[in-house]
C-alpha positions in Angstrom: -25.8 4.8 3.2 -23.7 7.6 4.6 -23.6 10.6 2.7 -20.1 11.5 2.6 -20.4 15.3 1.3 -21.9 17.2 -0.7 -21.4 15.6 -4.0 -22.6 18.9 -6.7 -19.0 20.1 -5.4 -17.8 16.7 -6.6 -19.2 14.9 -9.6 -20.6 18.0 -11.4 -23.8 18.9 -10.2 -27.4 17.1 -9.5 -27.9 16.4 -13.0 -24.9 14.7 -13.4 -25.3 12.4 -10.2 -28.8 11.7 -11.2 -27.7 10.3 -14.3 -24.9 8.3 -13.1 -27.9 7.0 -10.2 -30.1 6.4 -13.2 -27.7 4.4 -15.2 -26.4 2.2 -11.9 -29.7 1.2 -11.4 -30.4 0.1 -14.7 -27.5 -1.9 -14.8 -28.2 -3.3 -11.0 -31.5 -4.8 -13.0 -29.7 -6.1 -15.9 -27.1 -7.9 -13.6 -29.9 -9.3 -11.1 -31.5 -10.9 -14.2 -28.5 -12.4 -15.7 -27.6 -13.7 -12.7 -30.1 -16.1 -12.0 -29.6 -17.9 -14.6 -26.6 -20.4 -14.7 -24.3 -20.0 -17.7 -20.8 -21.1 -18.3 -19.2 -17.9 -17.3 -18.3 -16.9 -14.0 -21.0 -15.1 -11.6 -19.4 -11.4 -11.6 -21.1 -8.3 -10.0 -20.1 -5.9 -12.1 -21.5 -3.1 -9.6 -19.8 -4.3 -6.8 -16.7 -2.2 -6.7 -13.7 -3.5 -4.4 -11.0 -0.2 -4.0 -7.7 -1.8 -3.6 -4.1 0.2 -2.9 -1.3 0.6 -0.1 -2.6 2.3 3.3 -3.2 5.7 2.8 -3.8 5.9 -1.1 -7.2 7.1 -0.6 -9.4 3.8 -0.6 -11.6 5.0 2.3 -11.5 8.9 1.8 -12.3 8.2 -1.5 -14.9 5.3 -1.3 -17.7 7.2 0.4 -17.9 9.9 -1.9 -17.9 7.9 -4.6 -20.5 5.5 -3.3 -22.4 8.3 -2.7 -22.1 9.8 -6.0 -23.0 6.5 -7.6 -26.0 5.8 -4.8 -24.1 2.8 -4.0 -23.2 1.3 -0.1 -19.6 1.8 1.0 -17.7 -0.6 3.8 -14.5 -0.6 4.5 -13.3 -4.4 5.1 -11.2 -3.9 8.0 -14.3 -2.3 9.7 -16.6 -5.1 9.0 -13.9 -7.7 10.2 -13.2 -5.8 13.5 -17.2 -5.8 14.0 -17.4 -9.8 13.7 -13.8 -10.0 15.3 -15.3 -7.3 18.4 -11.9 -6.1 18.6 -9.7 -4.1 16.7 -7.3 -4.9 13.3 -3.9 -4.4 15.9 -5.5 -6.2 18.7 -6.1 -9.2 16.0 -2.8 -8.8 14.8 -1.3 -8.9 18.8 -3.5 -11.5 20.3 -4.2 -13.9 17.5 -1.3 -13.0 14.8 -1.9 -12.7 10.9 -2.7 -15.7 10.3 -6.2 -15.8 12.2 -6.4 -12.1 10.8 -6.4 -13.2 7.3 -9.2 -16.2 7.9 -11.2 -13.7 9.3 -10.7 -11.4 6.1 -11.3 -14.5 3.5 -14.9 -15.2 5.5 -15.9 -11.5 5.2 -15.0 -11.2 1.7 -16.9 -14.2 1.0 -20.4 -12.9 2.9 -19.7 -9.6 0.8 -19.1 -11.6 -2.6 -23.0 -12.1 -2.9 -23.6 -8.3 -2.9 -23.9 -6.1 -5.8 -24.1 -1.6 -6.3 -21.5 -1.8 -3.2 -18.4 0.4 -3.3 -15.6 -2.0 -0.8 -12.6 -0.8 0.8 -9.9 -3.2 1.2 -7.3 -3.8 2.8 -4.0 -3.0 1.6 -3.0 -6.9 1.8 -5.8 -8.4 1.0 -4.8 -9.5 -3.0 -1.5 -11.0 -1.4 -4.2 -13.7 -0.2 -4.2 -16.4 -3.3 -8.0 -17.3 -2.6 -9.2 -13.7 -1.7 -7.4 -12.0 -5.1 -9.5 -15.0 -6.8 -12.7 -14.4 -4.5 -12.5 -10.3 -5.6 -11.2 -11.1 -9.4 -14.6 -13.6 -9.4 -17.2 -11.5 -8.2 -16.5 -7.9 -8.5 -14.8 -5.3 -10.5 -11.6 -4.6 -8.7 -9.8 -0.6 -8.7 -6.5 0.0 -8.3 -5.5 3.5 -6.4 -2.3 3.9 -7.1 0.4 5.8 -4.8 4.1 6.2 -4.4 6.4 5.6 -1.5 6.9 9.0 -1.2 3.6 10.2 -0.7 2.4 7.2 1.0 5.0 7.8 3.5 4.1 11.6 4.0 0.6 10.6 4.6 1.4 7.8 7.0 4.1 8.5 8.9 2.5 10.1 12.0 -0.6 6.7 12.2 -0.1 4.5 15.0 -3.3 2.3 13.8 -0.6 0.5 10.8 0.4 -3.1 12.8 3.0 -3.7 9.1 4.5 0.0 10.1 6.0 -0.6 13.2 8.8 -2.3 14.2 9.3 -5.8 15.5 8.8 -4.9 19.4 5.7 -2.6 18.3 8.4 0.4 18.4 7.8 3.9 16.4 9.9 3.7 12.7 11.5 6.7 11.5 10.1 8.5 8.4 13.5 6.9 6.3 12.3 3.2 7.7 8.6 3.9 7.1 9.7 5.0 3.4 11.5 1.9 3.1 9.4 -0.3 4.5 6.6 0.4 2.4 8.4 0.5 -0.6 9.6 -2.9 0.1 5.9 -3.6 0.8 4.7 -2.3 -2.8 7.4 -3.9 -4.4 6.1 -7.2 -3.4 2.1 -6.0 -3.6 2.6 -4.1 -7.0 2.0 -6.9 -9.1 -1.1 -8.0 -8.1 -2.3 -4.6 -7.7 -2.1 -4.2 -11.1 -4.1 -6.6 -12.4 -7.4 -4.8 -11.7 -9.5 -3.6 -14.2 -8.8 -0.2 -13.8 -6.4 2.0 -12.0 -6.6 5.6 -11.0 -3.1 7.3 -9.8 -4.1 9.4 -6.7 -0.8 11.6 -5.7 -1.5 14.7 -7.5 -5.3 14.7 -7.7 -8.4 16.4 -5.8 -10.3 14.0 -3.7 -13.1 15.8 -6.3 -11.2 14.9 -9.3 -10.4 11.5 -8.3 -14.4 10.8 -7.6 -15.5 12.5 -11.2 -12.6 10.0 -13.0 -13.8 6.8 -11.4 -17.2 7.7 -11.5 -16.7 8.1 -15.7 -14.2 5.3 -15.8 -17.0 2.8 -13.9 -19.6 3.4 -15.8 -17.7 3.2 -19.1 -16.2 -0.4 -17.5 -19.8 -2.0 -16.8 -21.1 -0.8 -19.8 -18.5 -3.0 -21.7 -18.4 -6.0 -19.6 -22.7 -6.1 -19.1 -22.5 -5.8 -23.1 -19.8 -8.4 -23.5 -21.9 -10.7 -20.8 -25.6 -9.9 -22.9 -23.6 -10.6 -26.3 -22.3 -14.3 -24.9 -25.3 -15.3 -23.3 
């Protein structure tokens, strides 16, 4: 795993971290054990974390540090789909359209599905996918970092890697049409983004802050659900 920075600055000191470490691997046991056993409920991961949000809300600036400070893995999903693709996300999108993108995206999620104490950065259209919102919903606990146009647009709005930001001839939008095409674009992914378990807004926090929040609100989340999971077993 790659250690994103220096996390005492981040999730309040070595004590803290270790503790949060300590706690994730006791849970990682628990999990493993319940899982091989077949019950009636469905087979969820509670430790593998899947980031979800618009481009730019933070999923993969965020996910590192986090992984790190829970001494989990982090992988962003577009990465591991241009690795098995060999070509990059707008290359996909150019030569083989969004369809083929999309197949390629359902087949990663589904080889990452089987994976547990891994922090996974998605995507921001991956829920619109019927089977890969249930695939996530399934197996993982799924985060919601939450954005608004405004910001989104102020921290996007000089990318050229963004294939649903450009125009239809591949042209350069204007700040006014990147503002309004991503609100149009949340407006549509909104509702699915909030059907995670947890949410965390991320336009007036520190990067630091954010980590500390999630990192509490995790461990608070698997603690519940493991307990719920024991008690129904």
């Amino acid at each position: 795993m790659k250690a994103a920075a220096k996390l005492s600055s981040f999730a309040g000191g070595n004590n803290r971290i270790t503790g949060y470490r300590s706690f994730f691997s006791y849970i990682g046991r628990k999990s493993t054990a319940g899982l091989r056993r077949p019950t009636s409920h469905r087979m969820k991961h509670h430790s593998l974390i899947f980031l979800t949000g618009f481009s730019g809300s933070g999923k993969s600036t965020i996910g590192p540090l986090l992984a790190n400070s829970l001494g989990f893995e982090f992988i962003d999903l577009d990465r591991e789909i241009e690795l098995a693709a060999g070509k990059s996300i707008n290359r996909i999108f150019a030569e083989d359209g969004e369809v083929a993108f999309r197949s390629l995206e359902l087949r990663t999620l589904e080889r990452i599905g089987r994976q547990e104490r891994m922090i996974v950065s998605l995507g921001g259209g991956v829920l619109e996918n019927d089977r890969c919102f249930e695939l996530i919903q399934t197996h993982g606990t799924l985060i919601y970092l939450k954005s608004s146009p405004e910001v989104l647009t102020l921290r996007l709005q000089h990318k050229t890697d963004r294939p649903l930001l450009k125009g239809a001839d591949g042209q350069k939008l204007t700040r006014e049409e990147i503002q309004q095409r991503i609100a149009e674009l949340l407006k549509k992914r909104e509702p699915r983004y909030m059907k995670a378990d947890l949410v965390l807004s991320t336009d007036a926090k520190k990067i630091g802050a954010s980590v500390e929040e999630l990192t509490r609100k995790i461990e608070r989340h698997i603690r519940r659900e493991s307990k719920t999971n024991t008690n129904e077993q």
